[in-house]
PDBQT receptor file of N, H, CA, C and O in Angstrom, charges set to zero:
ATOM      1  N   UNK A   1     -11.668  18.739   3.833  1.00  0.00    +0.000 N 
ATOM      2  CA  UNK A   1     -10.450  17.994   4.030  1.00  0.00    +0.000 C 
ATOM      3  C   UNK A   1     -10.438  16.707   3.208  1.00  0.00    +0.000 C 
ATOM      4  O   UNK A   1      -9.494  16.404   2.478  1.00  0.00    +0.000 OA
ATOM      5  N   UNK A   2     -11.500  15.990   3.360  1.00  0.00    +0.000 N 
ATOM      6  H   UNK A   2     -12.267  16.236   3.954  1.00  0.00    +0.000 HD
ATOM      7  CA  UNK A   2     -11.651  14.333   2.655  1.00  0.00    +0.000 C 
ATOM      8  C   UNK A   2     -11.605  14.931   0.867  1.00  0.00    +0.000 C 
ATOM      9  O   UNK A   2     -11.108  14.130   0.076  1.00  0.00    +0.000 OA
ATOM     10  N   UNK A   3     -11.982  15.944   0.436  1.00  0.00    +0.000 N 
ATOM     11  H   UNK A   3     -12.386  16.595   1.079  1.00  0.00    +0.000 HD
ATOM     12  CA  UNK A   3     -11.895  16.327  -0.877  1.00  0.00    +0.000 C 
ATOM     13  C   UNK A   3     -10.207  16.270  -1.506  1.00  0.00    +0.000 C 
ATOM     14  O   UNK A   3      -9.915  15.696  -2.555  1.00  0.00    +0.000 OA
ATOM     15  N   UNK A   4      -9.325  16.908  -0.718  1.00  0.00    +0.000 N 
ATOM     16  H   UNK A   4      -9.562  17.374   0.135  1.00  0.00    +0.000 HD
ATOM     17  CA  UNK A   4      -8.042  16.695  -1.082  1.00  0.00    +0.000 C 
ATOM     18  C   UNK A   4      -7.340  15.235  -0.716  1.00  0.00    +0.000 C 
ATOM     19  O   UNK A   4      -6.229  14.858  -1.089  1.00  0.00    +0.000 OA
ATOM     20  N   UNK A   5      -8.500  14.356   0.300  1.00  0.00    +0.000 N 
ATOM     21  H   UNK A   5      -9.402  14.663   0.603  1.00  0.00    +0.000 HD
ATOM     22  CA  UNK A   5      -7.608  13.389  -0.185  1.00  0.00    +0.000 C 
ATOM     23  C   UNK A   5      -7.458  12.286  -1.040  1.00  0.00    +0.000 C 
ATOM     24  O   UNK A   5      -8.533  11.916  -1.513  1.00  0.00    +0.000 OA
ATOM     25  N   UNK A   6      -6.575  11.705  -1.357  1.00  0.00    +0.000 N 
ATOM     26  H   UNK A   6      -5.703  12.005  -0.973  1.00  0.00    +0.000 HD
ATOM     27  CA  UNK A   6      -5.879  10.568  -2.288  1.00  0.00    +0.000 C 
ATOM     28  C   UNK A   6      -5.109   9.554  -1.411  1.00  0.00    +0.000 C 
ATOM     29  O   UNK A   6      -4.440   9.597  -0.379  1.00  0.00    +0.000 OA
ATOM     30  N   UNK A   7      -5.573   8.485  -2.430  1.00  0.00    +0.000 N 
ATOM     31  H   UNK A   7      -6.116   8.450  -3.268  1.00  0.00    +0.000 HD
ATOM     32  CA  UNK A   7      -4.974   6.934  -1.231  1.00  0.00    +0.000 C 
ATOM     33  C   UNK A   7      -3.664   6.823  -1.850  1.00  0.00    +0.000 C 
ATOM     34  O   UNK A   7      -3.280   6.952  -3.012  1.00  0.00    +0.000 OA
ATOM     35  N   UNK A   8      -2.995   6.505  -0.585  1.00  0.00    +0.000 N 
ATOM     36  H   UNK A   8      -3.307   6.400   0.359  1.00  0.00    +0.000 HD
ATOM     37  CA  UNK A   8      -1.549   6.105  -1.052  1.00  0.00    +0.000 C 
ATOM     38  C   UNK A   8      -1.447   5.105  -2.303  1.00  0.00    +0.000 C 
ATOM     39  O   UNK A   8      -0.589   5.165  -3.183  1.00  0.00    +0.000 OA
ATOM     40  N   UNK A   9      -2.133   4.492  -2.243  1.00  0.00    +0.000 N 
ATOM     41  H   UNK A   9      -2.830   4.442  -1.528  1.00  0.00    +0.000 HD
ATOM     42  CA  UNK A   9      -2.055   3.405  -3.460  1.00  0.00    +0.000 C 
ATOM     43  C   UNK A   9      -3.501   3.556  -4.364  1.00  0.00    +0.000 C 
ATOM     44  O   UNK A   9      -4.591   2.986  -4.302  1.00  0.00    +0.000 OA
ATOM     45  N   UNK A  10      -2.954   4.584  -5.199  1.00  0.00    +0.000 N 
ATOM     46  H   UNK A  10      -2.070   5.047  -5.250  1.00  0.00    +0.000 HD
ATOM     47  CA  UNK A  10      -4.717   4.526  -6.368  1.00  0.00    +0.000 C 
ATOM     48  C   UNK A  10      -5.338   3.131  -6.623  1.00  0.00    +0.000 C 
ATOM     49  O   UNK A  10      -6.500   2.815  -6.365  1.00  0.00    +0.000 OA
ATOM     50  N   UNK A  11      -4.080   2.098  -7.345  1.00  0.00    +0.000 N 
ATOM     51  H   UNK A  11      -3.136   2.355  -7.555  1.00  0.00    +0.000 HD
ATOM     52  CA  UNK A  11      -4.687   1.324  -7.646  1.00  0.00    +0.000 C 
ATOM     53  C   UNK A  11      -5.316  -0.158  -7.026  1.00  0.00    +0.000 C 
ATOM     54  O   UNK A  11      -5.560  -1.241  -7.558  1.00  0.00    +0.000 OA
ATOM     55  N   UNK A  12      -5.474   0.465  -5.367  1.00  0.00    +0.000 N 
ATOM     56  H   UNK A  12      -5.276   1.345  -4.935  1.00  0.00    +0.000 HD
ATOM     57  CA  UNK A  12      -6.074  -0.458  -4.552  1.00  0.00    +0.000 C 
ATOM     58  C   UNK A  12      -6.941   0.152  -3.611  1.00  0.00    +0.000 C 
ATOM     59  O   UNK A  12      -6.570   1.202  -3.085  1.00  0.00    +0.000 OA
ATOM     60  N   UNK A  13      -8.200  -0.415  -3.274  1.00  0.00    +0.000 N 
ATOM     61  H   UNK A  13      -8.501  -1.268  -3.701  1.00  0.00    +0.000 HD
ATOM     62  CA  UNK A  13      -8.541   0.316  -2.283  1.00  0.00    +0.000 C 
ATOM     63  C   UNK A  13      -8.599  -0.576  -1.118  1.00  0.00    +0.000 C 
ATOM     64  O   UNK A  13      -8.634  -1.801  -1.236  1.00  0.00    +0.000 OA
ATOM     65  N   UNK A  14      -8.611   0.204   0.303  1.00  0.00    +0.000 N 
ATOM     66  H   UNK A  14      -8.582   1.199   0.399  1.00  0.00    +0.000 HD
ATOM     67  CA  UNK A  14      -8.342  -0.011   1.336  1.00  0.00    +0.000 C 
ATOM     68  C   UNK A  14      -9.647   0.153   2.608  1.00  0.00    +0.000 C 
ATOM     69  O   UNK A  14      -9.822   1.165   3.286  1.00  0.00    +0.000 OA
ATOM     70  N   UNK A  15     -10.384  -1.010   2.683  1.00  0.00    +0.000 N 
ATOM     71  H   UNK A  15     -10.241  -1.832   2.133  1.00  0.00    +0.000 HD
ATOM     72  CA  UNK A  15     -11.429  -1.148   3.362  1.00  0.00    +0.000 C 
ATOM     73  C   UNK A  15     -11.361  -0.699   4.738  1.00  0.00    +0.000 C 
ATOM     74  O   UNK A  15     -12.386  -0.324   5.306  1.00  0.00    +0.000 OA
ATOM     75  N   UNK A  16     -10.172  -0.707   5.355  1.00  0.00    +0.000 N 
ATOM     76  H   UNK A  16      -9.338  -1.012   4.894  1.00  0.00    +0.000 HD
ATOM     77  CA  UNK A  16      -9.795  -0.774   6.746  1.00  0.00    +0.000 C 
ATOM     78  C   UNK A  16      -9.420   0.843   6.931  1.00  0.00    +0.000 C 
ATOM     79  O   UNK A  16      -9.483   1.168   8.117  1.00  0.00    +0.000 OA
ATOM     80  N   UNK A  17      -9.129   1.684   6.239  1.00  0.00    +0.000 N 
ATOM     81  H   UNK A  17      -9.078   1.419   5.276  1.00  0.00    +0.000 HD
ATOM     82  CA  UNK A  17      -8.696   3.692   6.145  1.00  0.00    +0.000 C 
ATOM     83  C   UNK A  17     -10.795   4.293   5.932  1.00  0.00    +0.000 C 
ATOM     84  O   UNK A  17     -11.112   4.427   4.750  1.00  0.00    +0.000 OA
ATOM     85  N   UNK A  18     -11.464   4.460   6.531  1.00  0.00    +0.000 N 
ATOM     86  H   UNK A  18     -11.207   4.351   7.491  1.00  0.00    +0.000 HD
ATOM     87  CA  UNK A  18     -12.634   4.971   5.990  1.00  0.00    +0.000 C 
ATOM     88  C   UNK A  18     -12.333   6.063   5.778  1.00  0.00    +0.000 C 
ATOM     89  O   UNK A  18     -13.368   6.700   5.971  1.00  0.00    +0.000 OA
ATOM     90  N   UNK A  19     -11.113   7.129   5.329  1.00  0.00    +0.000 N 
ATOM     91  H   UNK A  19     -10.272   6.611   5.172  1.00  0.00    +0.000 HD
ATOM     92  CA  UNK A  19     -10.881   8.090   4.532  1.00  0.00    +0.000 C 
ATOM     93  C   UNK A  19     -10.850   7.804   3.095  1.00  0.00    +0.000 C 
ATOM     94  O   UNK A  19     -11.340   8.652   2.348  1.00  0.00    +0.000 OA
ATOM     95  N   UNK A  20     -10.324   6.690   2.573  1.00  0.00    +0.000 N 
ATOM     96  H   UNK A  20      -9.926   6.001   3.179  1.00  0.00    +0.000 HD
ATOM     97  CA  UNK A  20      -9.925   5.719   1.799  1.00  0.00    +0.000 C 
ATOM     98  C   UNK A  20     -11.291   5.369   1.183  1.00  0.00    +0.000 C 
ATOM     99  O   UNK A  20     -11.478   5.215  -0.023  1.00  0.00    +0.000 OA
ATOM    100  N   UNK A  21     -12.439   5.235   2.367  1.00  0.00    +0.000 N 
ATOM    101  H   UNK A  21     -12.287   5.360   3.348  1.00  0.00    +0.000 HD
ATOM    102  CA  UNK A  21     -13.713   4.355   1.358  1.00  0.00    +0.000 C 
ATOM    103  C   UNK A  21     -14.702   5.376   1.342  1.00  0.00    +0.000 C 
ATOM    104  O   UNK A  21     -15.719   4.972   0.778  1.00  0.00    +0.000 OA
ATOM    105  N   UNK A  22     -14.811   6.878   1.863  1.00  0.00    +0.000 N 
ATOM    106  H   UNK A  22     -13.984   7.206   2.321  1.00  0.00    +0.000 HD
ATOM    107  CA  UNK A  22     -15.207   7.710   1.546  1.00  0.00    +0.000 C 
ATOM    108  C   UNK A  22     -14.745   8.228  -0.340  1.00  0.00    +0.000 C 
ATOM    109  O   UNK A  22     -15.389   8.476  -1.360  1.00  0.00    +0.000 OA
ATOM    110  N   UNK A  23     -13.500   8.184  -0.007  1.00  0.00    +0.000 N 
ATOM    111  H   UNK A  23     -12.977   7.982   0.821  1.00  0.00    +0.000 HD
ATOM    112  CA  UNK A  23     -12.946   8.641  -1.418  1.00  0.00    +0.000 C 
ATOM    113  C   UNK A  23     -13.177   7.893  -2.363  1.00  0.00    +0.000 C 
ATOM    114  O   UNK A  23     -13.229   8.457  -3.456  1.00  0.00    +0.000 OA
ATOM    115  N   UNK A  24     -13.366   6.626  -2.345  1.00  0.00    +0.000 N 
ATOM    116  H   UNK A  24     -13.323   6.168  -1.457  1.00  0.00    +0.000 HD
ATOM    117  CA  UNK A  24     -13.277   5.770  -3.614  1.00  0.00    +0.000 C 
ATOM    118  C   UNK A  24     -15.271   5.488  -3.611  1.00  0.00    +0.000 C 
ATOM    119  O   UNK A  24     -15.596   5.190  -4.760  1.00  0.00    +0.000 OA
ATOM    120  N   UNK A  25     -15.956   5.506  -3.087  1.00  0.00    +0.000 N 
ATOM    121  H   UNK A  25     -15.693   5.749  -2.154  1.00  0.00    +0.000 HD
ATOM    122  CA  UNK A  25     -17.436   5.881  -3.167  1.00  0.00    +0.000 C 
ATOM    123  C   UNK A  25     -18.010   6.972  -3.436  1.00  0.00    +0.000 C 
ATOM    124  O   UNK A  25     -19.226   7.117  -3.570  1.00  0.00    +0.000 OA
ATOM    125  N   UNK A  26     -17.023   7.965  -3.550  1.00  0.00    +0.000 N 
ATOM    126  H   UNK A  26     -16.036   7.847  -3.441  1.00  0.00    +0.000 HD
ATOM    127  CA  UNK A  26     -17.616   9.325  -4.149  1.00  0.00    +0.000 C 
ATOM    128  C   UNK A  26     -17.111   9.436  -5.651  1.00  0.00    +0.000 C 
ATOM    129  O   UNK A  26     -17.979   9.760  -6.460  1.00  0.00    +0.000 OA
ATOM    130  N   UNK A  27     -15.585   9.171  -6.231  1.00  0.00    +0.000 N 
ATOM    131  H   UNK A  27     -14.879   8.908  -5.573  1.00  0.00    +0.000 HD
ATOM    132  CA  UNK A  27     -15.000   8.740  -7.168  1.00  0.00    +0.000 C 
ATOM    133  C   UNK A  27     -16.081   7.316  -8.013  1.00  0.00    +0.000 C 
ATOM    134  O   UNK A  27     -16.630   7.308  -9.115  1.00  0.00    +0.000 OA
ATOM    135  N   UNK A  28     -16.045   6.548  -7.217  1.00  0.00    +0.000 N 
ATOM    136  H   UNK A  28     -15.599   6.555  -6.322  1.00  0.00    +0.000 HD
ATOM    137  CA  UNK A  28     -16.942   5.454  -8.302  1.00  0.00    +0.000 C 
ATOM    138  C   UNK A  28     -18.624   6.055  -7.986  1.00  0.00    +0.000 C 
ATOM    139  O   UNK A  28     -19.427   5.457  -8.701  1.00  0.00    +0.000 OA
ATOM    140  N   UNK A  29     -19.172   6.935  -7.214  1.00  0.00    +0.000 N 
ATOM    141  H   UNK A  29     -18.519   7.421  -6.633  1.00  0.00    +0.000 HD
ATOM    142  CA  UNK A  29     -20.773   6.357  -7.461  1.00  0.00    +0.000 C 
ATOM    143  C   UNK A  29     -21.295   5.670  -6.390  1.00  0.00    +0.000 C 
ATOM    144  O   UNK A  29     -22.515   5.565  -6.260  1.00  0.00    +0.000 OA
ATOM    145  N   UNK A  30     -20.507   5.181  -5.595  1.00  0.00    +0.000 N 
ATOM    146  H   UNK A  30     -19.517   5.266  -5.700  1.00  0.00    +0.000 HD
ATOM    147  CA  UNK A  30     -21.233   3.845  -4.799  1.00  0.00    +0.000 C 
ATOM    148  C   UNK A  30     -21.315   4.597  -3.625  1.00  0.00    +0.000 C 
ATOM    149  O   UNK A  30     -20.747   5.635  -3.285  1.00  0.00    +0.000 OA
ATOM    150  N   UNK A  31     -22.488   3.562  -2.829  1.00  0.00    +0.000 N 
ATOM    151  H   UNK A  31     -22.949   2.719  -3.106  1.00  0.00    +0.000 HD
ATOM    152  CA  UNK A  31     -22.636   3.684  -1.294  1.00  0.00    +0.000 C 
ATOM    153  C   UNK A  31     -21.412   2.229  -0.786  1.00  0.00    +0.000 C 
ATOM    154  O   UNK A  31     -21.012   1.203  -1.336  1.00  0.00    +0.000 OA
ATOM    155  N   UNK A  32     -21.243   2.742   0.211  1.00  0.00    +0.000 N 
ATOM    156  H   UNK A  32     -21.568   3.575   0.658  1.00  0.00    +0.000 HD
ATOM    157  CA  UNK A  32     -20.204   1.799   1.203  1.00  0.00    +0.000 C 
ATOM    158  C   UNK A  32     -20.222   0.222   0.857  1.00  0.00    +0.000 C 
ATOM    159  O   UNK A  32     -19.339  -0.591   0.584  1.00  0.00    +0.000 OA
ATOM    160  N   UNK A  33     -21.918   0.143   1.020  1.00  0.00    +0.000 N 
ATOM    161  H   UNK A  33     -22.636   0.804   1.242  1.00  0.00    +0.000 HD
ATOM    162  CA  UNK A  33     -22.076  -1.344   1.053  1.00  0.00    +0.000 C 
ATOM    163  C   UNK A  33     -22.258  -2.018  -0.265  1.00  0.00    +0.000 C 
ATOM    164  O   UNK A  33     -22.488  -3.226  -0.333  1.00  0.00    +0.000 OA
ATOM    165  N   UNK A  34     -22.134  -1.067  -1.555  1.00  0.00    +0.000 N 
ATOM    166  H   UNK A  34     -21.947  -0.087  -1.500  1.00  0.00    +0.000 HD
ATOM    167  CA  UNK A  34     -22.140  -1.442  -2.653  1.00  0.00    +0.000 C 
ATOM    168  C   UNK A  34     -20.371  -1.479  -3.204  1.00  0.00    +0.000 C 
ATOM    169  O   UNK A  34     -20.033  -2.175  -4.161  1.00  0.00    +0.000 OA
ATOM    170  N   UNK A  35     -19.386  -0.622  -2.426  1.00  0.00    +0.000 N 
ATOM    171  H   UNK A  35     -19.660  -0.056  -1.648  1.00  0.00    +0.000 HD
ATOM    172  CA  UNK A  35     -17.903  -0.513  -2.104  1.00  0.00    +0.000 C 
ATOM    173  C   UNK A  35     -17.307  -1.846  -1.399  1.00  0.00    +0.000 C 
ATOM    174  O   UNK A  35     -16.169  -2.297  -1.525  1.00  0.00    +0.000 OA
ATOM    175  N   UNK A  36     -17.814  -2.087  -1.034  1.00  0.00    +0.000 N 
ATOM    176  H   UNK A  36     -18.738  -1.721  -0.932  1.00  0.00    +0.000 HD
ATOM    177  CA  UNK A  36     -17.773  -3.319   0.524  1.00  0.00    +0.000 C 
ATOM    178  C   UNK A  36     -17.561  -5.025  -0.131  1.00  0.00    +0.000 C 
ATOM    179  O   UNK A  36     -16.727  -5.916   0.032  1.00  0.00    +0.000 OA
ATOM    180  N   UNK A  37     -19.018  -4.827  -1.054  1.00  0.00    +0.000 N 
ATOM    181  H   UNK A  37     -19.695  -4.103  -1.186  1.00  0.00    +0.000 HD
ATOM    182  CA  UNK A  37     -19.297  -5.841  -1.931  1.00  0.00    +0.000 C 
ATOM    183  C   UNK A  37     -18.686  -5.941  -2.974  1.00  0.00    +0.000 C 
ATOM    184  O   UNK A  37     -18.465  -7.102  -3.319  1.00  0.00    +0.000 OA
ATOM    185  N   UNK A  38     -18.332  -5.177  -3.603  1.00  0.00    +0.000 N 
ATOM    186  H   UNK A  38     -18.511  -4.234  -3.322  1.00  0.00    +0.000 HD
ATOM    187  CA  UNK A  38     -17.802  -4.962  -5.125  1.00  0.00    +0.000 C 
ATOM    188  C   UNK A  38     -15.902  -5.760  -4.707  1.00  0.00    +0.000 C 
ATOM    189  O   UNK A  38     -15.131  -6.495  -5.324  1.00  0.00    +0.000 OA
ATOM    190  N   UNK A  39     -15.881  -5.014  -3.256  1.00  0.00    +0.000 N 
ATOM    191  H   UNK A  39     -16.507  -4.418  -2.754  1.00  0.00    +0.000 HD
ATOM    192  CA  UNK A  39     -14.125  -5.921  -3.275  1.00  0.00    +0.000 C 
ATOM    193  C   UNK A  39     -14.364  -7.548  -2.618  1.00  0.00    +0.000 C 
ATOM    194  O   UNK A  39     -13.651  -8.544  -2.746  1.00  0.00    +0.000 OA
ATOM    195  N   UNK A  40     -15.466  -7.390  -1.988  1.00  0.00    +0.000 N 
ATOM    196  H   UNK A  40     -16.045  -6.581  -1.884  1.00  0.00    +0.000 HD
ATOM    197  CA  UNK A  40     -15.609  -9.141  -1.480  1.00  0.00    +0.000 C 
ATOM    198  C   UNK A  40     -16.072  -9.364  -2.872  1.00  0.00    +0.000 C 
ATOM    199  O   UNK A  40     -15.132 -10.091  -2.550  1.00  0.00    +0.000 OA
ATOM    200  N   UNK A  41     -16.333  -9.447  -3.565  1.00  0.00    +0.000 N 
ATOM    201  H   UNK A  41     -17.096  -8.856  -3.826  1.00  0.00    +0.000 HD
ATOM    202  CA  UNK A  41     -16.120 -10.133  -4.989  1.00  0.00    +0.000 C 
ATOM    203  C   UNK A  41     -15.205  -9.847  -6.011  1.00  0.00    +0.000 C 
ATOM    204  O   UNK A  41     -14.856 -10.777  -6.739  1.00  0.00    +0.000 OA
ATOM    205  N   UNK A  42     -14.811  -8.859  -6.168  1.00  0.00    +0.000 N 
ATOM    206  H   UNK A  42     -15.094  -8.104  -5.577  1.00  0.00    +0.000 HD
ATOM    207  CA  UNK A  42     -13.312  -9.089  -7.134  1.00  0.00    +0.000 C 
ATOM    208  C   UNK A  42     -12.100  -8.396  -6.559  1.00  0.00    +0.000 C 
ATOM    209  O   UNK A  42     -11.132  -7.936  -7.164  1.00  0.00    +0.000 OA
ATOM    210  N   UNK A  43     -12.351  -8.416  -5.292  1.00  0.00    +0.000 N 
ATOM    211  H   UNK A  43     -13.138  -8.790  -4.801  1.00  0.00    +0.000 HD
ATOM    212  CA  UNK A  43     -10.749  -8.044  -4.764  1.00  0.00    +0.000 C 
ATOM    213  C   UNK A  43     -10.432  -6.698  -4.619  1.00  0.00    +0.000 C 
ATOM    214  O   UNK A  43     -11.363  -5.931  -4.860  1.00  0.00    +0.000 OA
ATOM    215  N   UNK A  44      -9.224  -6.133  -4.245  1.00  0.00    +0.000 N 
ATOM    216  H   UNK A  44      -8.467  -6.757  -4.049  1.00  0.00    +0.000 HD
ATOM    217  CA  UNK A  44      -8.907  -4.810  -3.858  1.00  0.00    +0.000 C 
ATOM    218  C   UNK A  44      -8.816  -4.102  -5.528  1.00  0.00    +0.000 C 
ATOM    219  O   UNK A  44      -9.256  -2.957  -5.629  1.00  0.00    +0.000 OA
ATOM    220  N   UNK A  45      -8.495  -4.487  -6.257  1.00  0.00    +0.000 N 
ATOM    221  H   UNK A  45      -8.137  -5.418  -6.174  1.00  0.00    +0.000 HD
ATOM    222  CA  UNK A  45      -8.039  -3.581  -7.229  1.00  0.00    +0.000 C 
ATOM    223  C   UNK A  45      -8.578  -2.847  -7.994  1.00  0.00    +0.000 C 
ATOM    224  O   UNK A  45      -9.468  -3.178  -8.777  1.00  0.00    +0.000 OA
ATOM    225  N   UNK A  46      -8.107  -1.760  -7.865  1.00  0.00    +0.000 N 
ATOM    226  H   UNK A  46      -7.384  -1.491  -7.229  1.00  0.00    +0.000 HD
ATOM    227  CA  UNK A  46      -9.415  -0.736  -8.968  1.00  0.00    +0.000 C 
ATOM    228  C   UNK A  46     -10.921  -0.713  -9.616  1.00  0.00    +0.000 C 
ATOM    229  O   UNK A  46     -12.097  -0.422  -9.395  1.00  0.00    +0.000 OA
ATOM    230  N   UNK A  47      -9.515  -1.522 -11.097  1.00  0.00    +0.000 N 
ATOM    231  H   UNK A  47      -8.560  -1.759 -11.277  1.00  0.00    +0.000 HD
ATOM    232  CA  UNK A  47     -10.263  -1.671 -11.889  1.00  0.00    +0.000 C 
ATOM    233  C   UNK A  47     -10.894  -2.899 -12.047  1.00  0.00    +0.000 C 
ATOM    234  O   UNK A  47     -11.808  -2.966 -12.868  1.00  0.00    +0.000 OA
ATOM    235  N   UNK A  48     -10.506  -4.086 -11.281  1.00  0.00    +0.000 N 
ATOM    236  H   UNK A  48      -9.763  -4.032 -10.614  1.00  0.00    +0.000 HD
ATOM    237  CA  UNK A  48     -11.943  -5.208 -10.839  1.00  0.00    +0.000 C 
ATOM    238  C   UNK A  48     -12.820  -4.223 -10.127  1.00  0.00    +0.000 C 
ATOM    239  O   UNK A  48     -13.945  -4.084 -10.606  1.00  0.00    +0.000 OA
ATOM    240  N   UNK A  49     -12.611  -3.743  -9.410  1.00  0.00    +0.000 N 
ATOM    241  H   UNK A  49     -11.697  -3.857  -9.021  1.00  0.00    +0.000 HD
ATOM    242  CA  UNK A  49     -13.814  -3.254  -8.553  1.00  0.00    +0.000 C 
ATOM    243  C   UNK A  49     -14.745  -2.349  -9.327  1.00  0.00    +0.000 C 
ATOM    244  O   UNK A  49     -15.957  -2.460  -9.137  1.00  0.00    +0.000 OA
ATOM    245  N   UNK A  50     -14.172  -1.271 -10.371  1.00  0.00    +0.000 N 
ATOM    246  H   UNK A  50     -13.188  -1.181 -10.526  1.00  0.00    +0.000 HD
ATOM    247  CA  UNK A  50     -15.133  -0.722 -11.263  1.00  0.00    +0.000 C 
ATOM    248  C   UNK A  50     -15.491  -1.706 -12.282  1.00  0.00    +0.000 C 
ATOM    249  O   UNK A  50     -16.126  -1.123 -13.162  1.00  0.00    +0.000 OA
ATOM    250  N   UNK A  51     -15.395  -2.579 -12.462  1.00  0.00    +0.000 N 
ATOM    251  H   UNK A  51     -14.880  -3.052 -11.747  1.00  0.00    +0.000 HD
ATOM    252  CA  UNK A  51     -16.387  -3.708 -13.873  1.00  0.00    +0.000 C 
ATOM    253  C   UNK A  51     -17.150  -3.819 -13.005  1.00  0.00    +0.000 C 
ATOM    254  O   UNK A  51     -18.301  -3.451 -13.242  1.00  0.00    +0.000 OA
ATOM    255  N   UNK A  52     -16.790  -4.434 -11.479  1.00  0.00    +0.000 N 
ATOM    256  H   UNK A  52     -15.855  -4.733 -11.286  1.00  0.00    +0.000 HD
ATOM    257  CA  UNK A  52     -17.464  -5.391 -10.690  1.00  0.00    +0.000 C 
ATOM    258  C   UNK A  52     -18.948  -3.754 -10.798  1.00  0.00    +0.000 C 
ATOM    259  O   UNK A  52     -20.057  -3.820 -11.328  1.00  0.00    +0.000 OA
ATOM    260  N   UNK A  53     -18.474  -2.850 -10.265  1.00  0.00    +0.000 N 
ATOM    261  H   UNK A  53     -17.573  -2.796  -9.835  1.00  0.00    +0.000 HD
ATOM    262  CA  UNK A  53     -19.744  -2.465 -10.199  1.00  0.00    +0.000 C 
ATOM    263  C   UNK A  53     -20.719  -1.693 -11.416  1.00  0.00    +0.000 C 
ATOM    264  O   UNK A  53     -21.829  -1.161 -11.446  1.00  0.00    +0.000 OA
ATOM    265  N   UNK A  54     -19.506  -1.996 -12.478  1.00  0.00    +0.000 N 
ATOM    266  H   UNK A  54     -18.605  -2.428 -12.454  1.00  0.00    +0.000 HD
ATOM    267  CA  UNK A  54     -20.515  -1.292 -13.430  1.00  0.00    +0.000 C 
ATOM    268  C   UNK A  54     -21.288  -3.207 -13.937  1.00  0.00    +0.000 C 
ATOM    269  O   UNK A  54     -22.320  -3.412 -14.576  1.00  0.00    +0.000 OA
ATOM    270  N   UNK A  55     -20.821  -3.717 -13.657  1.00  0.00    +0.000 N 
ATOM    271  H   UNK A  55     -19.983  -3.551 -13.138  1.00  0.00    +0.000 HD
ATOM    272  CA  UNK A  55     -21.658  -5.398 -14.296  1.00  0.00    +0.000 C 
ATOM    273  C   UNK A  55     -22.650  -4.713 -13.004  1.00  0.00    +0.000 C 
ATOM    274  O   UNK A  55     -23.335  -3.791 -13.445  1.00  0.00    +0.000 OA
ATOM    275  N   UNK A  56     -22.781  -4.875 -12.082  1.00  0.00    +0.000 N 
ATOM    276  H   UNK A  56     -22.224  -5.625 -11.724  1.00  0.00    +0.000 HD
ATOM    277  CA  UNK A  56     -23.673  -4.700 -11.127  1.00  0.00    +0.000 C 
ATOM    278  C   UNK A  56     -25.278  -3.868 -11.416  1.00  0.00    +0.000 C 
ATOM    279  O   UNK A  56     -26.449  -4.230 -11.297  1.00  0.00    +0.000 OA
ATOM    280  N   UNK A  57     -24.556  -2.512 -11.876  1.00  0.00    +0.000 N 
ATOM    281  H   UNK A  57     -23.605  -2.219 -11.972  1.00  0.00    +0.000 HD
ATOM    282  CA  UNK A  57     -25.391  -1.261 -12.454  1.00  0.00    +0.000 C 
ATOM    283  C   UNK A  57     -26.209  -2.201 -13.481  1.00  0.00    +0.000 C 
ATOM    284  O   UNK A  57     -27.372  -2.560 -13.303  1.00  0.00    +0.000 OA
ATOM    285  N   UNK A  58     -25.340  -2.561 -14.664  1.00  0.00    +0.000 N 
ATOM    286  H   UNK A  58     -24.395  -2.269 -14.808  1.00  0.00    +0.000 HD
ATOM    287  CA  UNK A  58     -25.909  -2.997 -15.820  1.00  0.00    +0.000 C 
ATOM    288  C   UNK A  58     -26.846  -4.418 -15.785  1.00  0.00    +0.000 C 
ATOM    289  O   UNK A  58     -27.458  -4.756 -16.798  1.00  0.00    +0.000 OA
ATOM    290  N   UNK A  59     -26.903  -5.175 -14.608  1.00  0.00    +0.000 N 
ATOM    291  H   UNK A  59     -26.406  -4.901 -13.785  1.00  0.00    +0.000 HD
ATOM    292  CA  UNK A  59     -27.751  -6.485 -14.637  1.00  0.00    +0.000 C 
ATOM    293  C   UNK A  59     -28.803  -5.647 -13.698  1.00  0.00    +0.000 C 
ATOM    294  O   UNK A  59     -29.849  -6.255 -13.470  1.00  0.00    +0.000 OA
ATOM    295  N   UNK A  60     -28.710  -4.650 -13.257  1.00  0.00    +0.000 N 
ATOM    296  H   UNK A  60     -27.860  -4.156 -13.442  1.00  0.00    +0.000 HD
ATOM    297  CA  UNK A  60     -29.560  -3.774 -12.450  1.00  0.00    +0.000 C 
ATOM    298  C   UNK A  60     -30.870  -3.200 -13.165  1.00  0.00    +0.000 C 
ATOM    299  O   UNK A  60     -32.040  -3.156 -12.784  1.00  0.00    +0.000 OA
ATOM    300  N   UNK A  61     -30.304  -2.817 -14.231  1.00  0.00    +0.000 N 
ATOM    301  H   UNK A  61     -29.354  -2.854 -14.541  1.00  0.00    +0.000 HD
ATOM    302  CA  UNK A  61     -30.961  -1.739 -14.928  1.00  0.00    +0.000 C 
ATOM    303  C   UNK A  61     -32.168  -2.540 -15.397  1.00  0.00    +0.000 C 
ATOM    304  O   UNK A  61     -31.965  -3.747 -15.266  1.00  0.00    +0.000 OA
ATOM    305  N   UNK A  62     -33.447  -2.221 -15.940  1.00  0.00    +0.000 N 
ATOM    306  H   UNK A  62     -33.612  -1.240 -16.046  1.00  0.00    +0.000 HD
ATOM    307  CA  UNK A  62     -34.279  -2.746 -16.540  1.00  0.00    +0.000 C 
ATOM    308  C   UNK A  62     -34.783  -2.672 -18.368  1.00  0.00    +0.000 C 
ATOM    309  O   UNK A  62     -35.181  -1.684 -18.985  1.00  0.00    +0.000 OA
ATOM    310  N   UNK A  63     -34.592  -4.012 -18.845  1.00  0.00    +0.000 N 
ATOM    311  H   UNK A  63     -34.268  -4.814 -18.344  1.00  0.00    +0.000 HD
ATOM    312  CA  UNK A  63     -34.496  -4.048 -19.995  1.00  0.00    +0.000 C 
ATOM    313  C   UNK A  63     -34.968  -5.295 -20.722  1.00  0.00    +0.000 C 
ATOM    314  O   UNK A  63     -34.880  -5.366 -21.948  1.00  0.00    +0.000 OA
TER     315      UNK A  63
């Protein structure tokens, strides 16, 4: 069921629907609390939230 779904609004996600933060943690990669964090630092919108976590990945990585 959670496979067909889609958030009313793609380009926001919605912390408070956990249908909503299932979908957008399987779509980006993330666990919840890396979902959770990524919008307490740049907000609901998408695509802040994917920099936010690809900067995340990338100061992550070892180099």
């Amino acid at each position: 069921m959670t496979s067909e779904f889609r958030p009313l609004d793609p380009g926001r996600i919605n912390l408070m629907d956990p249908l909503e933060v299932q979908y957008w943690c399987r779509e980006l990669g993330c666990s919840t609390s890396d979902l959770e964090n990524a919008v307490d630092q740049a907000g609901d919108h998408i695509s802040a939230v994917r920099a936010q976590l690809e900067q995340r990945h990338a100061g992550a990585r070892p180099g």
